[in-house]
ZAPA-207045 format. One line per 5 residues: their letters; for each residue x, y, z of C-alpha. Coordinates in nm, 4 decimals. Layout:
# ZAPA-207045
a) X:Y:Z | ...
This chain:
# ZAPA-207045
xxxxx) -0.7429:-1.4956:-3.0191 | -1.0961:-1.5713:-3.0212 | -1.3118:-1.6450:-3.3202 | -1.5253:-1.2868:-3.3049 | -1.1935:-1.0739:-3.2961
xxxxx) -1.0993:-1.3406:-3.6141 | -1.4068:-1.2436:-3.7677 | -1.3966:-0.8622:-3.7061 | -1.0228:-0.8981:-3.8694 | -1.1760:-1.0562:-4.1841
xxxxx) -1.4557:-0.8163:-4.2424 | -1.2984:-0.5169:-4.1649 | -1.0048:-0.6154:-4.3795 | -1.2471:-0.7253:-4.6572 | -1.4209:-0.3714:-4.6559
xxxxx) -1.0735:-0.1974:-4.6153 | -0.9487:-0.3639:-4.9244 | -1.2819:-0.3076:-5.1390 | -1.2746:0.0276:-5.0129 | -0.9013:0.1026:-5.1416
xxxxx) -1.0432:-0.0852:-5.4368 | -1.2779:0.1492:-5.4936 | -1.0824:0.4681:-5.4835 | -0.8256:0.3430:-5.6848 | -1.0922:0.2955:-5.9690
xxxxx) -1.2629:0.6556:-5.8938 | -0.8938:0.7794:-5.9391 | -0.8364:0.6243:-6.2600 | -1.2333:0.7910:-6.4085 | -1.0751:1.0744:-6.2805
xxxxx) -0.8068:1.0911:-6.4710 | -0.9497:0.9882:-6.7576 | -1.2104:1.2597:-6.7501 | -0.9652:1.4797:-6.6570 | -1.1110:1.6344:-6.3595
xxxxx) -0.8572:1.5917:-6.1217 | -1.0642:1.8064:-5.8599 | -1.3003:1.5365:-5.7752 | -1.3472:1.4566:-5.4447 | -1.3588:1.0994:-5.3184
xxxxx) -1.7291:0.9729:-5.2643 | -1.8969:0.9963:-4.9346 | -1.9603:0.6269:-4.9443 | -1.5996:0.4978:-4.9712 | -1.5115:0.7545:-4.7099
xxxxx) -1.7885:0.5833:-4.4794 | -1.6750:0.2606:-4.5872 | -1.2940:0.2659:-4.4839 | -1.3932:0.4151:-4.1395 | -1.6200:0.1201:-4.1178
xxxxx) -1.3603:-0.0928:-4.1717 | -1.1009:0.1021:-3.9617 | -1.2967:0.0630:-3.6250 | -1.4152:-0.3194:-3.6777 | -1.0199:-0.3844:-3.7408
xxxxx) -0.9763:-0.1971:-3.4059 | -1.2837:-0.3862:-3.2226 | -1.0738:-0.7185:-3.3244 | -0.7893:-0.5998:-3.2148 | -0.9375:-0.4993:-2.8584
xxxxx) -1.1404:-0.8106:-2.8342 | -0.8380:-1.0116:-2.9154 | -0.6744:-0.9136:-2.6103 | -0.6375:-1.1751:-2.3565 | -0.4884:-1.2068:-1.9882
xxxxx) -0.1673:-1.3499:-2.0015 | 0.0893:-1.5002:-1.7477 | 0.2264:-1.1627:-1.5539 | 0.6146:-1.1742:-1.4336 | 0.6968:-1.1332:-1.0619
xxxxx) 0.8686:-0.7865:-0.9957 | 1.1015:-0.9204:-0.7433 | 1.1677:-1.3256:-0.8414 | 1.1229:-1.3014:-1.2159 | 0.8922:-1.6035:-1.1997
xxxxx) 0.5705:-1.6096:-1.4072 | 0.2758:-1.5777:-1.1985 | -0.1174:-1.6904:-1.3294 | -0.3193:-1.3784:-1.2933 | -0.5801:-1.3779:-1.0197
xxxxx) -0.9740:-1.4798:-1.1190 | -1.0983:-1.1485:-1.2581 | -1.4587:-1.2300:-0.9595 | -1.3819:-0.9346:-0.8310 | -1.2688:-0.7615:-0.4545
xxxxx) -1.2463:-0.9480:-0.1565 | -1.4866:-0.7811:0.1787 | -1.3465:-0.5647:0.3442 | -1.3927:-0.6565:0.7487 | -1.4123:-0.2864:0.9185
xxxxx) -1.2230:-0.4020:1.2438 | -0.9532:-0.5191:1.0350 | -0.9549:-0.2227:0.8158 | -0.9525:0.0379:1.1202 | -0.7517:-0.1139:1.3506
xxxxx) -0.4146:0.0010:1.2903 | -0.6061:0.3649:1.3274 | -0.7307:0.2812:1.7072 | -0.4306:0.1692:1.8517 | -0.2570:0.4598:1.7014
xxxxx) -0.5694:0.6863:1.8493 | -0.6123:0.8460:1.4944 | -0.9204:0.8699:1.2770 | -0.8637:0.7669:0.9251 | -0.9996:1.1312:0.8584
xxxxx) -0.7335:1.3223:1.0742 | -0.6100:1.4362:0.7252 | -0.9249:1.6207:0.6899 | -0.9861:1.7376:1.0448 | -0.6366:1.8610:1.0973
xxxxx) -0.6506:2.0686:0.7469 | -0.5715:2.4472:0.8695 | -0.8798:2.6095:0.7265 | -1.0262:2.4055:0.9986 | -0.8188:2.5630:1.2982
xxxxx) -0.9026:2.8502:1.4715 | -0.6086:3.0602:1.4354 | -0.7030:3.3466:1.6727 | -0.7649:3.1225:1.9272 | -0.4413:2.9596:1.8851
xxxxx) -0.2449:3.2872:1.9373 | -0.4730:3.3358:2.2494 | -0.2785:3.0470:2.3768 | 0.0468:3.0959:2.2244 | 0.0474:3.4377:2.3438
xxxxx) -0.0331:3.3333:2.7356 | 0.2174:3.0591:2.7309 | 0.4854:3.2783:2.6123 | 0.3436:3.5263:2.9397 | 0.3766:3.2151:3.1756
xxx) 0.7399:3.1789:3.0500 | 0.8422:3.5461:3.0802 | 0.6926:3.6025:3.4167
């Protein structure tokens, strides 16, 4: 955990206690006045969502990377440097696609709204003649 997630922790716990603090002590004027339809303050409202979302930004900041578990040896594996992705060399990436003899957009291209279906039963049509006659 690193010291700024320790210190969010502290601060927003501090406010979230002197914010409970401070309701409990409106309560009790409350009660003593006997207007029980007071509504909280604004300010200690503000306060204990303050003190809500630095709790959470410790809590996200004191997230770390830790050692991950291999899926198939159950050994514990470091986690790669976070430097990013490693180029990408385009032969090596579209090879497998030319000595196939596909396009890696053959998805797209083949996609029915693409072929012309009259045309197609122009053919299908004089095939099925050349096999009848």
């Amino acid at each position: 955990m690193s010291f700024i997630s320790r210190v969010c922790y502290v601060i927003g716990s501090l406010l979230l206690l002197n914010a409970g603090y401070a309701s409990y002590t409106f309560n009790q004027v409350a009660k003593r006045v006997l207007d029980h339809n007071l509504e909280l303050p604004l300010d200690i409202k503000i306060e204990a969502l303050v003190a809500c979302v630095i709790v959470a930004l410790g809590a996200i900041l004191s997230i770390e990377a830790s050692d991950q578990v291999d899926i198939y040896s159950g050994a514990l594996v470091k986690p790669r440097d976070q430097s990013g992705l490693k180029n990408i060399s385009m032969g090596e990436a579209t090879g497998e696609h030319e000595i196939i003899g596909t396009t890696p957009f053959d998805h797209i291209e083949s996609n029915v709204e693409f072929i012309n279906i009259i045309k197609r039963r122009e053919e299908f049509a004089k095939w099925e003649q050349s096999i009848h006659s």
